[in-house]
Kinemage of the C-alpha trace (Angstrom):
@kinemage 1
@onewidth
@group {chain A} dominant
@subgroup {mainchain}
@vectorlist {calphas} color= white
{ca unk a 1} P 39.891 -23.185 43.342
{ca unk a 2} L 41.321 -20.054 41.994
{ca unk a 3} L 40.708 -21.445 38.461
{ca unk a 4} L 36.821 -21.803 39.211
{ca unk a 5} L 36.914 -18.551 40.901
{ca unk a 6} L 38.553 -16.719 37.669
{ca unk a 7} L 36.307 -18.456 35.343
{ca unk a 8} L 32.919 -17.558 37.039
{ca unk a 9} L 34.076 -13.717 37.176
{ca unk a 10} L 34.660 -14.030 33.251
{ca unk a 11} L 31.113 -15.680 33.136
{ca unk a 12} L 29.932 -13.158 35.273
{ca unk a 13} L 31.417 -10.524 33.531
{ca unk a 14} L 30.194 -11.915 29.916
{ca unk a 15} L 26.493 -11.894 31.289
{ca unk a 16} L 26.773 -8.388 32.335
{ca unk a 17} L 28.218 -7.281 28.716
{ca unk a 18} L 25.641 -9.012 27.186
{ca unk a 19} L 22.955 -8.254 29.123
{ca unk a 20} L 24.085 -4.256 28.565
{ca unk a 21} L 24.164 -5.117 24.883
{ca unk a 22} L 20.867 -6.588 24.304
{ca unk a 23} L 19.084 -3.645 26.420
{ca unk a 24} L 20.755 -1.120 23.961
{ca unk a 25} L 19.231 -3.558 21.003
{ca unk a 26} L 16.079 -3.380 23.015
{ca unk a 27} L 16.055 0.506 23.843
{ca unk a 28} L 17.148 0.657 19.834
{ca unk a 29} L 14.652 -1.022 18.403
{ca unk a 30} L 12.005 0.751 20.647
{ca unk a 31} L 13.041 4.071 19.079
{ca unk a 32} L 12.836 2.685 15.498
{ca unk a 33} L 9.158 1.389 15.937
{ca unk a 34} L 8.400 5.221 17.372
{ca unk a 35} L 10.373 6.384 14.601
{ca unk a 36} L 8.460 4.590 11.670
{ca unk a 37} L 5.457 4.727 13.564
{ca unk a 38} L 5.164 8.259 13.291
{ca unk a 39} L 6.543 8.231 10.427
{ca unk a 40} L 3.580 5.981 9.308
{ca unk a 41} L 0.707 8.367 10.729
{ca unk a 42} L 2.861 11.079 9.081
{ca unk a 43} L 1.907 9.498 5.573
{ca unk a 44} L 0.214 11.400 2.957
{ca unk a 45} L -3.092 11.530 2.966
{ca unk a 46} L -6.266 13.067 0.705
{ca unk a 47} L -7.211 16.369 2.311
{ca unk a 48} L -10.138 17.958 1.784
{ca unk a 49} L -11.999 21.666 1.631
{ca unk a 50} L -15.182 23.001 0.493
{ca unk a 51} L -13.762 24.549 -2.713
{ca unk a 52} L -10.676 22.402 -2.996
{ca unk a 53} L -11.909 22.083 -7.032
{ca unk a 54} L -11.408 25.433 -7.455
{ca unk a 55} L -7.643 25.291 -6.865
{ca unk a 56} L -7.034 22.547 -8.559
{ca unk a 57} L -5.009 22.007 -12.651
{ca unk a 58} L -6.816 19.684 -14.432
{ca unk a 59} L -4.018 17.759 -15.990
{ca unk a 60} L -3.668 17.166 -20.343
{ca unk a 61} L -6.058 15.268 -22.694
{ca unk a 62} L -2.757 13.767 -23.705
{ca unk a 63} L -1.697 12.781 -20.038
{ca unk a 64} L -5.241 11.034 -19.389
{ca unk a 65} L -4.871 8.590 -22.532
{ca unk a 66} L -1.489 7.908 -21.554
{ca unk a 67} L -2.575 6.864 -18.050
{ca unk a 68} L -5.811 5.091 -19.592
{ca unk a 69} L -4.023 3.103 -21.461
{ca unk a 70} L -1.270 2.284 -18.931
{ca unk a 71} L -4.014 1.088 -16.510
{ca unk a 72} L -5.640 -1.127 -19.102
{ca unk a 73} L -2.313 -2.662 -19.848
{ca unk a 74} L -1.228 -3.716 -16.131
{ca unk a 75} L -4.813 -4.750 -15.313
{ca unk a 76} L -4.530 -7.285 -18.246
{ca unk a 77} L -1.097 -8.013 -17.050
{ca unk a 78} L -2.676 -9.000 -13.532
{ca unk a 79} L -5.275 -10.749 -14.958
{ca unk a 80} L -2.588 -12.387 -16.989
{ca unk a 81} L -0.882 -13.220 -13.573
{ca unk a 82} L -4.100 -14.150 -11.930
{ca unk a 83} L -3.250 -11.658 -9.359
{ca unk a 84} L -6.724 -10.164 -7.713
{ca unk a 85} L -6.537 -6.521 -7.788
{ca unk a 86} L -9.333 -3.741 -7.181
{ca unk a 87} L -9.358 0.281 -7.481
{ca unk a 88} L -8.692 1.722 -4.292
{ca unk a 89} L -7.673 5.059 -2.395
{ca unk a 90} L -8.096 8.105 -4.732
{ca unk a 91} L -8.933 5.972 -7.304
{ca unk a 92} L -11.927 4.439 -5.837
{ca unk a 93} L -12.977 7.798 -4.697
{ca unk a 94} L -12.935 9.431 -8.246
{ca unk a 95} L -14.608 5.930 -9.857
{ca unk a 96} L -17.973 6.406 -7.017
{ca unk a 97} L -17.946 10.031 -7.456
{ca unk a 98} L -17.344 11.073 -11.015
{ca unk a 99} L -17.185 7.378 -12.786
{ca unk a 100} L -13.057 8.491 -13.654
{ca unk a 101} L -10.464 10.113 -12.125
{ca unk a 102} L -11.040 13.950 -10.837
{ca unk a 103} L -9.668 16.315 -13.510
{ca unk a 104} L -6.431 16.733 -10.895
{ca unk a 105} L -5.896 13.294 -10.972
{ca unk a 106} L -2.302 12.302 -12.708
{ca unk a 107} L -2.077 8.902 -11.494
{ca unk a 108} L -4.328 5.574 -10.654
{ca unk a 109} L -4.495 3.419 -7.588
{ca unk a 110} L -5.059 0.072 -7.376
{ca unk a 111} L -4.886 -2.560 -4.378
{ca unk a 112} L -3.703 -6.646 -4.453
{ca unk a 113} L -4.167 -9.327 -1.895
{ca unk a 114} L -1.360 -10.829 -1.018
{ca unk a 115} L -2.724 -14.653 -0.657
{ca unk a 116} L -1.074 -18.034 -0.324
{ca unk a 117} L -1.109 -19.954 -3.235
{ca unk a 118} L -0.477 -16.807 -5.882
{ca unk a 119} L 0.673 -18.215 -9.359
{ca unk a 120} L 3.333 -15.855 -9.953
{ca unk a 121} L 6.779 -14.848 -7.861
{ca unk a 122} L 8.935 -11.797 -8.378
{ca unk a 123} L 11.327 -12.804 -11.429
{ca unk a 124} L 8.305 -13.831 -13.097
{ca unk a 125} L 6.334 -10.532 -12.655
{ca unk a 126} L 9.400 -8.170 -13.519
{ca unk a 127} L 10.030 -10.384 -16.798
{ca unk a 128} L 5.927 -9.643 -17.728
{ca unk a 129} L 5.716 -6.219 -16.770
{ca unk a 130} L 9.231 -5.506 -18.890
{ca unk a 131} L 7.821 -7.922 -22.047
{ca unk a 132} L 5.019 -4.843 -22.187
{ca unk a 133} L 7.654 -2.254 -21.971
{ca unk a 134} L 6.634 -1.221 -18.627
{ca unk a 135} L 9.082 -0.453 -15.685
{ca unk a 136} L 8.088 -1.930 -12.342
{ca unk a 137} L 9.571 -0.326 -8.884
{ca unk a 138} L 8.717 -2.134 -5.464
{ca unk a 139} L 9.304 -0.152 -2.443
{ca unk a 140} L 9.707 -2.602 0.509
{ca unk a 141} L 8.880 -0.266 2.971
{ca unk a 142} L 5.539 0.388 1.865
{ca unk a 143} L 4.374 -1.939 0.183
{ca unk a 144} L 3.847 -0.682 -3.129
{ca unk a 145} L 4.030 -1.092 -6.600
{ca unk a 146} L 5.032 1.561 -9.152
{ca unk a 147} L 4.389 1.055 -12.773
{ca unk a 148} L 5.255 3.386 -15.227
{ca unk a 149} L 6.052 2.892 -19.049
{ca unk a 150} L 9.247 2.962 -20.224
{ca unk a 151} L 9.124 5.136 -23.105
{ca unk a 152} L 7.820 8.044 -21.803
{ca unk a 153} L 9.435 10.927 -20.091
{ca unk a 154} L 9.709 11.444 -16.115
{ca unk a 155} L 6.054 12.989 -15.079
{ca unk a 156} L 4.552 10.487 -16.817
{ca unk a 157} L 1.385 8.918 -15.374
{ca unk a 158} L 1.949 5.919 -13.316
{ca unk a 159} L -0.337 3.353 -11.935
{ca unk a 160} L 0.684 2.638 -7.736
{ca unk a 161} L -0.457 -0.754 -6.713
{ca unk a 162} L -0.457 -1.085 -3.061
{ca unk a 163} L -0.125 -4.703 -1.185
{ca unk a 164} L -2.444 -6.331 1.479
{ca unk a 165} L -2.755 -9.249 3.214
{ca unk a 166} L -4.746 -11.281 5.902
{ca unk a 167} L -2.862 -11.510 9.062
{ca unk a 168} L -4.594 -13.315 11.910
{ca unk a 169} L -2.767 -11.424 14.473
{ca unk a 170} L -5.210 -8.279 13.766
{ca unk a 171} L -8.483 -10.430 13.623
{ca unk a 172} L -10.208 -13.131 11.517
{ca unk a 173} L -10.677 -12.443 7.935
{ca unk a 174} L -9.511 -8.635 8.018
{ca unk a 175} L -7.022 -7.606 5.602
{ca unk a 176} L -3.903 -5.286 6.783
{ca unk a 177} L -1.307 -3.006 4.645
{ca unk a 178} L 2.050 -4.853 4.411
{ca unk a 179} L 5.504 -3.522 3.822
{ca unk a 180} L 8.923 -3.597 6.434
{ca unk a 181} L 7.623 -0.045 8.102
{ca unk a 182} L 4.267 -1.730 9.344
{ca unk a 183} L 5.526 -4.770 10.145
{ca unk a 184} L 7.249 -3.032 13.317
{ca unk a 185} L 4.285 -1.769 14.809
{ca unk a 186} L 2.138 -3.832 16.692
{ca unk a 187} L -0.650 -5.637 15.242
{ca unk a 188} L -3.689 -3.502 16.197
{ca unk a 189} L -5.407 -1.791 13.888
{ca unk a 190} L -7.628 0.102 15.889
{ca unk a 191} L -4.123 2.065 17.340
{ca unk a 192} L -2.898 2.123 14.517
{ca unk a 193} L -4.706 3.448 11.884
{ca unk a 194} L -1.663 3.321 9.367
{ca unk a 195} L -2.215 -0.365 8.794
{ca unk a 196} L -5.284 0.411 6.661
{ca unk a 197} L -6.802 -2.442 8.099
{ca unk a 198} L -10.394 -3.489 6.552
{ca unk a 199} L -12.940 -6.682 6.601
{ca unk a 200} L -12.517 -9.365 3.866
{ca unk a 201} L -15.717 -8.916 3.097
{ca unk a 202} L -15.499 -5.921 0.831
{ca unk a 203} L -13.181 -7.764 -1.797
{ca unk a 204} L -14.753 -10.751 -1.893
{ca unk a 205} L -14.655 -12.357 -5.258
{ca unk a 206} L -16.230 -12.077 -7.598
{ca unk a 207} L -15.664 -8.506 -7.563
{ca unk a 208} L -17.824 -5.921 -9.163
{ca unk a 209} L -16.833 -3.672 -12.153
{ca unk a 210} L -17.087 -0.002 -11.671
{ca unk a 211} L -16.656 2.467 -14.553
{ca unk a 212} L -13.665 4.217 -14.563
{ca unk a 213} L -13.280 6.696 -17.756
{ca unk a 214} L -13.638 4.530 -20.933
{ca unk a 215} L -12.610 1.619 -18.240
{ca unk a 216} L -14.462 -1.139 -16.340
{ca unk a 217} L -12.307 -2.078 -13.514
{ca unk a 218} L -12.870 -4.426 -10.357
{ca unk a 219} L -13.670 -2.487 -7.373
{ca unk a 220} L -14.473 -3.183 -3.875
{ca unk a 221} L -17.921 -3.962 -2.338
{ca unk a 222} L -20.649 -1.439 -0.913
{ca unk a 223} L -19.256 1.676 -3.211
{ca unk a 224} L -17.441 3.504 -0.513
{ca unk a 225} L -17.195 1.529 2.428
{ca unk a 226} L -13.395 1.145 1.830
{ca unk a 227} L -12.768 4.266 1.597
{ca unk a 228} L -14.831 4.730 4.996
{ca unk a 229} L -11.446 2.627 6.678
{ca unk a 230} L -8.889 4.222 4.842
{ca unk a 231} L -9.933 7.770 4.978
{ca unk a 232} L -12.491 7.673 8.306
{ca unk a 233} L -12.210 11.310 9.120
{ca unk a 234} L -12.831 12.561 5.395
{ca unk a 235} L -14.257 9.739 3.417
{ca unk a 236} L -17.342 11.966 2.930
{ca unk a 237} L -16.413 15.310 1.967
{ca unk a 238} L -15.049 16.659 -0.857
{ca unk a 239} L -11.482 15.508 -2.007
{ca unk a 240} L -8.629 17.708 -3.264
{ca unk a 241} L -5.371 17.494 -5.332
């Protein structure tokens, strides 16, 4: 009898460690989602002001050929790759506006879907990208792509190629913004607005070809109305550096 007896206090005893432990994992893991979550709506973002030109250093004719040529080279790489990609972000914005990027403008953005059934994986992309004498850096927590070339100095131009992907959790046939940071919040794009979510629809293939300096690169649907879930507050007015 006293053996049961000792052996259900050390149960008991077990449950209550464990149970203490896994509400400090709990009460943990709550702070981390407030921490990246914030962190998330803390992101940078395009601002924009009336005469936000006027402050503004248009950047070399040398560092625009460099970063011409750079983005001709990866988009052939992902066409290479058969990887569907599309201007986006500031990139998009300069291509509706001005048919190129704003004279501020040091580096391009471009967007991928991350769909089953890609023909490429990770060893296979580095080993393309490093065959062109490019250098390719993948940030985890945000999803991104950064593709610079290898031979020239540090504030180079770079191309950014950010990652999304359908996820059914936020809604048939809408695309969200991957990445570890996102992944903690909860799938709702209308509460969280870091997600980036936005409707299939607009990158439909075939895509359209927009002019983008002596470029013609795919680019979403309906001119803007990316831009419109990415940036809803200032998607019309004037963008700055």
């Amino acid at each position: 009898m006293m053996k049961i007896k000792t052996k259900y206090r050390s149960l008991a005893h077990w449950c209550r460690m464990n149970k203490l432990k896994w509400s400090s994992l709990v009460i943990l893991w709550m702070i981390l989602v407030l921490i990246f979550y914030f962190m998330s709506e803390l992101e940078e973002r395009p601002r924009a002001t009336p005469n936000s030109r006027l402050n503004c250093q248009e950047v070399s004719t040398l560092h625009r050929k460099e970063l011409f040529a750079l983005l001709a080279t990866t988009t052939r790489l992902l066409d290479q790759l058969r990887i569907n990609h599309f201007l986006c972000f500031k990139s998009l914005w300069s291509a509706v506006l001005e048919s190129g990027p704003f004279p501020w403008e040091i580096n391009a953005h471009l967007c991928t879907l991350n769909n089953p059934g890609n023909d490429y994986d990770e060893p296979t992309l580095l080993r393309t990208f490093r065959k062109a004498n490019l250098n390719l850096d993948y940030s985890s927590a945000e999803a991104r792509y950064v593709i610079s070339n290898m031979s020239l100095p540090g504030g180079s131009p770079t191309v950014q190629v950010t990652v999304f992907e359908e996820d059914p959790r936020v809604g048939a046939n809408i695309y969200r913004r991957v990445g570890w940071k996102r992944r903690l919040l909860p799938p709702n794009c209308d509460s969280h607005s870091s997600l980036q979510c936005f409707p299939a629809s607009l990158v439909a293939l075939p895509l359209p070809l927009r002019t983008y300096g002596p470029l013609r690169l795919p680019a979403p649907r309906d001119n803007m109305e990316l831009l419109k879930f990415h940036y809803p507050d200032i998607w019309h007015k004037p963008p700055t550096c």
